[in-house]
C-alpha positions in Angstrom: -98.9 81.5 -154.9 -101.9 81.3 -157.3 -104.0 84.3 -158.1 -107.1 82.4 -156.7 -107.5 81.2 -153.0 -110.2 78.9 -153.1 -111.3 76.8 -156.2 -115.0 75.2 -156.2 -115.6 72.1 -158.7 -118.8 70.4 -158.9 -120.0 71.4 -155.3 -123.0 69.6 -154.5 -124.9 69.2 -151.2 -128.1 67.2 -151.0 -130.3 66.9 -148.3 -132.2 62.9 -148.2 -136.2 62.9 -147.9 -137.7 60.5 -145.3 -140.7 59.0 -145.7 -143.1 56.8 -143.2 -142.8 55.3 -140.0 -139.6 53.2 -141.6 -138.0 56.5 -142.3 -137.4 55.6 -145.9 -135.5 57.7 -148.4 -137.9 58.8 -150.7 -135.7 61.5 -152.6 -133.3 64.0 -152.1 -132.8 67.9 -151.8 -130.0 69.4 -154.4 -129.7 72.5 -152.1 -126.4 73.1 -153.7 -126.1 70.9 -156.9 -122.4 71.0 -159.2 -121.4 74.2 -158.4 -118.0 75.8 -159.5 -116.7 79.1 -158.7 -113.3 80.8 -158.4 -112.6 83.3 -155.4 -108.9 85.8 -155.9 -106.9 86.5 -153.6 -107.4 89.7 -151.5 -111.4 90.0 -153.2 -114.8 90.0 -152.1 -116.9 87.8 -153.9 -120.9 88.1 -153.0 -123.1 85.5 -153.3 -126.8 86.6 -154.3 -130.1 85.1 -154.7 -133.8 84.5 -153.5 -134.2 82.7 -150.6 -133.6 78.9 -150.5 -131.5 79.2 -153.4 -128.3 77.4 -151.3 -126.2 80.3 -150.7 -125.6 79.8 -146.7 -125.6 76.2 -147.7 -122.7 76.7 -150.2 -120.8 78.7 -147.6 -121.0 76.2 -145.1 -120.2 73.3 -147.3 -116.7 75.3 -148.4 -115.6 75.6 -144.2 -117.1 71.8 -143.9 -119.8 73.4 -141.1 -121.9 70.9 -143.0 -120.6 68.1 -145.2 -120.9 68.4 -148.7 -122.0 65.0 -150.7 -119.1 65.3 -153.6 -117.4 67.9 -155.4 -113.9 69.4 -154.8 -112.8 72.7 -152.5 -109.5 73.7 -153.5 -107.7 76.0 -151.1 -104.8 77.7 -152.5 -102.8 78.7 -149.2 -99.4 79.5 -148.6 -98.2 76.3 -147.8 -99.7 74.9 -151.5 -103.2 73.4 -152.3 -105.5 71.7 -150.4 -108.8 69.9 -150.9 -110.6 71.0 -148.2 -113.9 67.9 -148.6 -110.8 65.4 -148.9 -109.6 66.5 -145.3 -109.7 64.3 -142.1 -110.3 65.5 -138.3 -106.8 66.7 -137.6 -106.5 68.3 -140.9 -109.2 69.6 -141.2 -108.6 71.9 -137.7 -105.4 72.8 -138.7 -107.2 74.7 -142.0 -109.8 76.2 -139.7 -106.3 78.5 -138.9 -107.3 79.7 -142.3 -111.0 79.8 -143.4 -113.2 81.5 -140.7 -116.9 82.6 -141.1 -119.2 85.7 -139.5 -123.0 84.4 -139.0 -126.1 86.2 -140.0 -127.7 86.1 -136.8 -125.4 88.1 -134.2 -128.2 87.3 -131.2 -127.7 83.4 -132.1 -123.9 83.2 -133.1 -122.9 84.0 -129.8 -122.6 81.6 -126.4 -125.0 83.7 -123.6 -123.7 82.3 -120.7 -120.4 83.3 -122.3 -118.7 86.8 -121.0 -116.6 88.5 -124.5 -113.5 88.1 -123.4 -114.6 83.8 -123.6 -115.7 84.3 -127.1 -113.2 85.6 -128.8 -110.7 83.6 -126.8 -112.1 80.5 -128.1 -110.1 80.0 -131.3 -107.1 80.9 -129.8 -107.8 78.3 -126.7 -108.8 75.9 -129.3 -105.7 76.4 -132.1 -103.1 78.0 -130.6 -100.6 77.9 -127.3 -101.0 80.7 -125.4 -100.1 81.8 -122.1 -103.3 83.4 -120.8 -101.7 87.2 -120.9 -100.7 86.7 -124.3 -104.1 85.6 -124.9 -105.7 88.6 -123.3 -104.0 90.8 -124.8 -104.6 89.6 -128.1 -108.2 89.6 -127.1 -108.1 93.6 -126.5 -106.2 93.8 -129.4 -109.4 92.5 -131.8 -111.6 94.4 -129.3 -110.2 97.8 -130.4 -109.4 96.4 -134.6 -113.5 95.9 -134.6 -113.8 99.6 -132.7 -114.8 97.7 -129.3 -113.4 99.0 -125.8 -111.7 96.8 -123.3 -113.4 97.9 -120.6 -116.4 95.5 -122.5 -114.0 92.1 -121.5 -116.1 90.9 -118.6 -119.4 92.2 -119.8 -122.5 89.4 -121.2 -123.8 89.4 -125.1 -127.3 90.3 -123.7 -125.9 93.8 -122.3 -125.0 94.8 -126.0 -126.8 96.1 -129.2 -127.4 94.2 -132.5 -124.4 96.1 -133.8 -122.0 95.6 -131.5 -122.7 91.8 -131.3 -121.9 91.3 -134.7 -118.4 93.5 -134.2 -117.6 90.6 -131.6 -118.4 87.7 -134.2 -116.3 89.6 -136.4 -113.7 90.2 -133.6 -113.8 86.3 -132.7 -113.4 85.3 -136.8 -110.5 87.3 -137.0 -108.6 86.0 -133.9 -106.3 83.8 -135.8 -105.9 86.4 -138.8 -107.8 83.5 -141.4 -106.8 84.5 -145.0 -110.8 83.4 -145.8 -113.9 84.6 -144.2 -117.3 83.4 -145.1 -119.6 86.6 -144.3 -123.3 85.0 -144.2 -125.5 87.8 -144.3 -123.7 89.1 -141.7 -126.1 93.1 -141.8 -129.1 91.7 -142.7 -130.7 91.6 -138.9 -129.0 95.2 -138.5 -130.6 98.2 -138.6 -129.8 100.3 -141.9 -127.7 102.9 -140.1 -125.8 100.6 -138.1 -125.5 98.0 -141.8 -123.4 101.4 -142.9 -121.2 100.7 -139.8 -120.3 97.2 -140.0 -120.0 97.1 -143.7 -117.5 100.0 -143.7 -115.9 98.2 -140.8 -115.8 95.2 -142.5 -113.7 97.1 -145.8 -111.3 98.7 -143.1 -110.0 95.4 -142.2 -109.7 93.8 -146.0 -107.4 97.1 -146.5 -105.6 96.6 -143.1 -105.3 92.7 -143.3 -105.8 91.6 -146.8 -108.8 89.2 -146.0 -110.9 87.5 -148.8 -114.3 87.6 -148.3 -117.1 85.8 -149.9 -120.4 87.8 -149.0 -123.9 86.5 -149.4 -126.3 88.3 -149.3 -130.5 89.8 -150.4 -129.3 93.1 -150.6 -128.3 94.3 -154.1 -127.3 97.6 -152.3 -125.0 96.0 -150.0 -123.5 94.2 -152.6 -122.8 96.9 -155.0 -121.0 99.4 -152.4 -118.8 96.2 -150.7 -118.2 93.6 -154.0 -115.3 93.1 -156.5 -117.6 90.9 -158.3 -120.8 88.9 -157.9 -122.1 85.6 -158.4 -126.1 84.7 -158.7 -127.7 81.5 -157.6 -130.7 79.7 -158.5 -131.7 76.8 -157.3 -128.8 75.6 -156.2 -126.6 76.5 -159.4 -124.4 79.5 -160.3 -126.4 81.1 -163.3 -124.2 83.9 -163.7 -120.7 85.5 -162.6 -119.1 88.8 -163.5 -117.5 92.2 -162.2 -120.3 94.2 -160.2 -120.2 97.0 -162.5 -121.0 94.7 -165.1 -123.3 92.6 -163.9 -125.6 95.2 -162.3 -126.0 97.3 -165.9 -125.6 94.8 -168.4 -126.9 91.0 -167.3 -126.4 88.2 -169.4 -129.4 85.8 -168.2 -133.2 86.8 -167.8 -133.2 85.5 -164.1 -130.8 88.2 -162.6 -132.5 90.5 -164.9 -135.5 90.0 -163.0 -134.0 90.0 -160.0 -132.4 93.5 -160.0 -135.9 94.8 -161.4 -136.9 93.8 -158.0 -134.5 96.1 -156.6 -136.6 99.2 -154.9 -136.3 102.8 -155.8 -135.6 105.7 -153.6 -138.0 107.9 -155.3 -141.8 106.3 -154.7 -142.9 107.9 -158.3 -140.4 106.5 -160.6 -141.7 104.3 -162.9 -139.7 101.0 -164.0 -140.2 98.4 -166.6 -140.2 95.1 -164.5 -139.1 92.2 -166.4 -142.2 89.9 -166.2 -141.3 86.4 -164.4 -144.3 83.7 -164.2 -144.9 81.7 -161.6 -143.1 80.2 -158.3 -139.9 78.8 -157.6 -139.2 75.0 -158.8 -138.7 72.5 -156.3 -135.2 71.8 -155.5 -136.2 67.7 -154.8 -137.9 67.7 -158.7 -135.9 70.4 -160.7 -137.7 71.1 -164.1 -135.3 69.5 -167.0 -133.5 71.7 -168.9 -132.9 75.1 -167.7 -134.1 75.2 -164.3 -135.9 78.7 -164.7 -137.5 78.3 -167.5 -140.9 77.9 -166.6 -141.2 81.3 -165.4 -138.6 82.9 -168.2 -140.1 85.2 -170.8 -137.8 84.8 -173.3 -137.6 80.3 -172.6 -138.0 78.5 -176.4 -138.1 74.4 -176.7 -134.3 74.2 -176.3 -134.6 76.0 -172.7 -136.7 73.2 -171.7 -134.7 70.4 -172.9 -131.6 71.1 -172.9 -129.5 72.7 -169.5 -127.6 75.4 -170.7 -124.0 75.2 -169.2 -122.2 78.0 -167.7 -119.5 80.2 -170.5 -117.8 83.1 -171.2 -120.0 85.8 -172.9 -117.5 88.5 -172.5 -113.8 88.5 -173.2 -110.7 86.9 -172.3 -109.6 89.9 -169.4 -112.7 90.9 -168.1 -114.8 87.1 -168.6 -118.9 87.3 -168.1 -120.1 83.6 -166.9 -124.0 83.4 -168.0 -126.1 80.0 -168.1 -128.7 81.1 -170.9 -128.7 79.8 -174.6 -129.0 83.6 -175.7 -126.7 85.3 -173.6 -125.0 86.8 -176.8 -128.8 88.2 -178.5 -130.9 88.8 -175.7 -130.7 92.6 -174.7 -131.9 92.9 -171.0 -132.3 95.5 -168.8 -129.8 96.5 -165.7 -130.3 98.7 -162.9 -129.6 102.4 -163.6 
């Protein structure tokens, strides 16, 4: 088996514009536009960005929850590689074994009129033969891996709290032990105290089962206490890719420079030197030519807004620092603390 599990190359998802009565298209959305990105085996890999920048729309394109217009997803399993966009009906069920995902919303994710024992049953009703004791007791079993009790087998989603939905959707993507989970903001509609809970719950089981994660995510924080490495969108591109560590205290492009000055401070009297960003965000249906965030970039010359930078290397050959800028290698920009 190969280092990486899961290979992106030239990802793209666009949504078609309609127009008038006819229902004409008039243009197109590049929510997630030529995207390539490599996930290892047994990592976490978050996904950051502003809003709209096509991270949930990336994750769902890689488990085919939405179709993706072109590009290639290679999954590197045990039984050799697979293109997951290239897979029919039958197939592409059999991978679902394999690649599982945990929803942002856990008051939306799960079926009300659904008792728990139903829901995390599902999968195994769905992809695997099972004699319905087997199947119960492989049910408990996920109850008490996600810290759940049995006794909570007959009970309703309504009758639990926030966090202890999203332990079942994490209960019900692990039923058939996927190698690949897609983690969609899965804390962000948690309180902070119960966020602490899941998240810690959620590295108990990588170090228990070996699970790959890709996380996306707002939350810097979040990010830097559960991520091997982190990749930043914008507008529906990767812009930059590197360890954690290195991307939070040393970024190579003026865009995630900017976004961890957003980053809030503990301490309400500390005083930080924002990096200044102009503007609002491009629309995705008319991106601006050349680099796509240059006409809010400080530091953007004539050749930022002709020319689209492409994504390199700016660090070395063991520890590689992807960055999208022209001046990745002069510009000195400023980290988080």
């Amino acid at each position: 088996m190969t280092e990486n599990l899961l290979e992106l190359r030239k990802l793209s998802k666009h949504f078609p514009i309609h127009s008038g009565l006819a229902r004409r298209v008039t243009g197109e959305v590049r929510a997630v536009d030529d995207v390539d990105l490599i996930i290892k085996r047994g990592e976490t890999l978050g996904l950051v960005g502003e809003s709209g920048c096509g991270k949930s729309t990336t994750g769902r394109a890689i488990l085919r929850a939405i179709e993706p217009t072109s590009g290639e997803i290679l999954f590197h399993g045990k039984d050799g590689t697979v293109d997951v966009a290239q897979l029919g009906r039958t197939e592409l069920k059999q991978i679902r074994r394999r690649m599982q995902m945990v929803f942002q919303d856990p008051y939306a994710s799960l079926n009300p009129r659904m008792r728990v024992e139903e829901i995390i049953a599902e999968p195994l009703i769905c992809l695997e033969r099972m004699n319905r004791g087997d199947r119960r007791d492989r049910v408990v079993e996920l109850l008490e891996l996600v810290g759940l009790n049995s006794q909570y087998l007959a009970r309703y989603p309504h009758t639990f709290s926030g966090g202890q939905r999203q332990r079942i959707g994490i209960a019900r993507a692990l039923a058939l032990a996927p190698e690949f989970v897609v983690c969609d903001e899965p804390v962000s509609a948690l309180d902070v105290s119960v966020q602490a809970q899941v998240l810690n719950l959620l590295i108990e089981l990588q170090q228990r089962l070996g699970t790959t994660y890709l996380f996306i995510s707002h939350d810097l924080g979040v990010i830097e206490h559960l991520c091997d490495r982190v990749a930043v969108m914008y507008l529906g591109r990767i812009v930059e890719v590197a360890d954690t560590e290195a991307l939070l205290r040393t970024p190579k492009m003026p865009y995630v420079e900017a976004l961890l000055a957003s980053v809030p401070h503990a301490d309400p009297h500390a005083v930080t030197a924002h990096a200044i960003v102009r503007g609002e965000i491009a629309d995705p249906a008319n991106r601006p030519t050349g680099c796509a965030f240059h006409p809010r970039c400080a530091y953007a010359t004539e050749v930022c807004r002709s020319v689209a930078p492409e994504l390199r290397n700016v660090g070395s050959r063991l520890n590689p620092h992807l960055a999208a800028c022209h001046f990745s290698e002069t510009l000195q920009l400023t980290g988080v603390a």
